[in-house]
N, C-alpha and C positions, 0 to 999 in steps of 0.2 A: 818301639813304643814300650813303654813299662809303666806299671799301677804306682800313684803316689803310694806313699808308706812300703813298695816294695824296691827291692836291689833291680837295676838294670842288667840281663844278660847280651853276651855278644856270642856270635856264632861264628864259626870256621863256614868258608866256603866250600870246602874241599874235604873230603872223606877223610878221615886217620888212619882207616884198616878197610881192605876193600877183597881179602883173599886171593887166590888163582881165578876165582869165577864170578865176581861180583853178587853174590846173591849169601852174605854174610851178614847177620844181626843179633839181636837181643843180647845184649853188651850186658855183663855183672863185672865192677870191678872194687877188687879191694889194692890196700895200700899196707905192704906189707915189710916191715925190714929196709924199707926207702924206695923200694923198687913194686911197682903196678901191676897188679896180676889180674886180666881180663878171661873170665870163658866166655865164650860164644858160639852161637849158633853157626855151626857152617856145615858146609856141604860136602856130602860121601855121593863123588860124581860115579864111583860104579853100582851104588844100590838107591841114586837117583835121590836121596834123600836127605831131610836135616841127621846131624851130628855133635857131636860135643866139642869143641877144639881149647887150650887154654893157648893165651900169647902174653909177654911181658914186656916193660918198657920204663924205661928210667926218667922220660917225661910226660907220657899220655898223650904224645904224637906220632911217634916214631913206634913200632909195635914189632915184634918177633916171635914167630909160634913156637913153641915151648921144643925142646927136644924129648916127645914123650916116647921116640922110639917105632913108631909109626909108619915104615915106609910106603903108606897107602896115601894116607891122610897128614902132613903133616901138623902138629899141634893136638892131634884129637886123644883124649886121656878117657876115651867111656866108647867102647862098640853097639850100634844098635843090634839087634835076635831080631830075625826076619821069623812072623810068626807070633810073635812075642807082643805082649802088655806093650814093649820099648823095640817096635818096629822101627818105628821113628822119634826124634830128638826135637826139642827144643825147648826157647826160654830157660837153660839152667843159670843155677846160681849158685856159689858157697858161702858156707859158713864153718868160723872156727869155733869148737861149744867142746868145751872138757878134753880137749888135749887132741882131739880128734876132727880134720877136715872133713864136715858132711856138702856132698853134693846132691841137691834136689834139681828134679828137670820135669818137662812136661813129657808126657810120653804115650803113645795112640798106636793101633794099629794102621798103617797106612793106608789112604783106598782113596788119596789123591790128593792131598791137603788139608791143613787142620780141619776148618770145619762141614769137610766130609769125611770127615775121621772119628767122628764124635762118638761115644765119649772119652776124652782122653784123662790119664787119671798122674800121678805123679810117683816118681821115682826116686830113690835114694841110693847114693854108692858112696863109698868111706874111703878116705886115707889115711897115712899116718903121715905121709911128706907133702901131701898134695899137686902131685904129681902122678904118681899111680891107684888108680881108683879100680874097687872092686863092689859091685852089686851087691848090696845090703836087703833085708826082709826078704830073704830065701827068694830072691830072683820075682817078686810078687812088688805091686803097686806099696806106694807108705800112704797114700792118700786116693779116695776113692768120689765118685760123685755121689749124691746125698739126691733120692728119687724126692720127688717134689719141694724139694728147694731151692734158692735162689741157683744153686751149680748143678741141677736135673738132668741140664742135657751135657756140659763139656768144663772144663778148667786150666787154668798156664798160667803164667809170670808170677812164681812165687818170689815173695823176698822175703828177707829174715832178719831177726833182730833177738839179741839177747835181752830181756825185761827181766829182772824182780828173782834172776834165777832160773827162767826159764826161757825158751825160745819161742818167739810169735812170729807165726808165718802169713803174710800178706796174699791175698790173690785175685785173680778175676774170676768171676764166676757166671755162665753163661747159662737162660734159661728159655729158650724158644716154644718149648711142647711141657704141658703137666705142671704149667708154672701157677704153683699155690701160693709164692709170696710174693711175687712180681717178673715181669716180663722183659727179657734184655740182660745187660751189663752190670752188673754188682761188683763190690769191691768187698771179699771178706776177711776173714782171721781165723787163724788156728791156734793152738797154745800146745806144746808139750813140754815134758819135765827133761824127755832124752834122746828127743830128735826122729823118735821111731814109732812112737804110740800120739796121735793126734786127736783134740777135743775140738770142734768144730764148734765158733763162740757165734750165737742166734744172732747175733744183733752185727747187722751190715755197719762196714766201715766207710762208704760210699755209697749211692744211691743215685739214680740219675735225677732224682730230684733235688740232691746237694751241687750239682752242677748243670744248671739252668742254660748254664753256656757252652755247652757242649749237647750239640741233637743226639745222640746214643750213647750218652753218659761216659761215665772214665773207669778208664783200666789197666792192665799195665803200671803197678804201682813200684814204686822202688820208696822203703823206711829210713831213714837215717837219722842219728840223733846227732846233732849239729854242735859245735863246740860250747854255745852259748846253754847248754843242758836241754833245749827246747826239741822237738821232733817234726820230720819236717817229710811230709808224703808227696813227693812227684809223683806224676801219674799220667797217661795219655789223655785228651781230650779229644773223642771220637764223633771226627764231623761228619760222618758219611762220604757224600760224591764229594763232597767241597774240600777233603784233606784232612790232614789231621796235626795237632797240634799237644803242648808238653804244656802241665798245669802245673802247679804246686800248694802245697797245706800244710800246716802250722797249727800243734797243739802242744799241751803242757805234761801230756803223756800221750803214747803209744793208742792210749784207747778213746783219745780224743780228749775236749769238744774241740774239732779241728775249723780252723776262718781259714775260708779257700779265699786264694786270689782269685776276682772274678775274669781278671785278663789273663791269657794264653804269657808262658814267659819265654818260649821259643817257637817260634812257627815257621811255616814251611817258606821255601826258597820259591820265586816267582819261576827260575829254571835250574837245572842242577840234580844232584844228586838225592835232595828229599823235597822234590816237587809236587810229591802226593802228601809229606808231612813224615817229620821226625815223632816216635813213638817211643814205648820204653826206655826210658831214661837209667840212667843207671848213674850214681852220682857219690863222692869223694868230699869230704872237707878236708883240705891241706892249704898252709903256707898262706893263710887270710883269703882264700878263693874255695867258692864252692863248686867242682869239677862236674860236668856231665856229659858223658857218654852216651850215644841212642843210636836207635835202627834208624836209617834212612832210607825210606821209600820213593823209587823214580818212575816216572811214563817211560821211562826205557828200559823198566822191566829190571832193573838193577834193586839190588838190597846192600847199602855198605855203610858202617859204622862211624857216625858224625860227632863234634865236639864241642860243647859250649861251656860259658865260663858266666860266674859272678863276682863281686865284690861281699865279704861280709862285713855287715851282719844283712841278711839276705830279708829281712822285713823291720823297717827305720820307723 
């Protein structure tokens, strides 16, 4: 099913990247020199935890973990510090800004899963080939939670976009305890000039009241400016028990005013590999198709990386 005035998507049945251990997700991918380059969250089975891994692929099916050298982990280009702000890893993403590959991630001390991990804050590591990455802001967080703001209690899924000169960072922002500007799921922004110093912009880019059709509002956004000049925020729509589901929005810049599809444009498998609902989207325009990558959640306890596809122009 798909919204008049929007493009129809079709899904893959079947995972595209599923790891050694099935429990791989939060997909960023760019398109670089013709060839796909994906980080992702996967898993470091001797210290039990998320990781960083990058994989490449000449069509966005077929996927290879990078040679970073690794004889632990293969693919993995960032170590977690047990102990450390970056215990544990997840939702990273790149961006290329001034000649330099920056990697931002989520990053918590461990004490059993994200959100008994809380608060987790964000992390940045640099390259020059994007391949081998080293820990930027003297081993210390680049972004921190903001006490009685919509992100009070915890934050993840940045994504990034070059605007106007400078970089804007996307994110979720979770408020459970001390919530002064509302309670739940936010969708914010960030603005810096050098990828290192961040302004934290007041005015939410999501609210669970801009998505009426989603019970616990959306998160997990991925930015992208689409061929046609226009920008276009995928994003999860978080149904609670009932699964979850991949939204998308359309504005005429970065800072909105953004027309949400009120219909879900990917939803979950009735059995399969994202039976609980496909999430964080991570998404490509190439070749007259709009590409999308995402975590897939199963009742079998599996986490593996799904694919879906459009026709542009993705709203008629």
């Amino acid at each position: 099913m798909s919204t008049p005035g929007w493009a129809p998507w079709t899904k893959r049945l079947d995972p595209v990247h599923s790891g050694p251990y099935s429990v791989i997700g939060d997909p960023s991918v760019r398109l670089e020199g013709g060839l796909l380059r994906m980080v992702y969250n996967c898993y470091d089975i001797q210290r039990q935890r998320g990781a960083i891994c990058l994989a490449t692929s000449p069509d966005g099916i077929t996927w290879t973990d990078a040679a970073t050298g690794d004889s632990q982990l293969p693919g993995r280009i960032l170590k977690t510090r047990a102990g450390q702000f970056d215990d544990a890893h997840e939702t990273p993403t790149i961006v290329r800004f001034r000649g330099e590959y920056l990697l931002y991630f989520t990053a918590y001390r461990d004490r059993g899963g994200f959100f008994n991990s809380m608060p987790a804050s964000f992390g940045l590591a640099t390259s020059a080939d994007g391949l081998r990455f080293t820990l930027a802001n003297g081993g210390q967080p680049v972004m921190q939670v903001s006490p009685g703001s919509h992100d009070n209690d915890t934050m993840s899924s940045p994504s990034l976009i070059e605007y106007q000169g400078k970089l804007l960072m996307f994110y979720t922002a979770y408020c459970f305890t001390n919530c002064q500007k509302g309670y739940g799921v936010t969708v914010l922004a960030a603005s810096s000039s050098d990828g290192r110093s961040w302004t934290k912009i007041p005015t939410p880019v999501l609210t669970r009241a801009d998505v009426p059709h989603a019970k616990d509002g959306a998160g997990e956004v991925e930015i992208v400016q689409g061929p046609d000049g226009l920008y276009y925020l995928f994003h999860s729509l978080l149904q609670g028990d009932q699964g979850h589901e991949i939204g998308i929005a359309q504005a005429p810049t970065p800072y909105g005013p953004w027309t949400i599809n009120p219909q879900p444009i990917v939803r979950k498998s009735a059995s399969g590999f994202d039976d609980i609902g496909p999430i964080a989207p991570s998404v490509v325009f190439a070749n007259g198709k709009a590409r999308m990558w995402f975590h897939g959640f199963s009742r079998a306890r599996t986490i593996r990386i799904g694919y879906a596809e459009a026709p542009l122009p993705l709203r008629r």
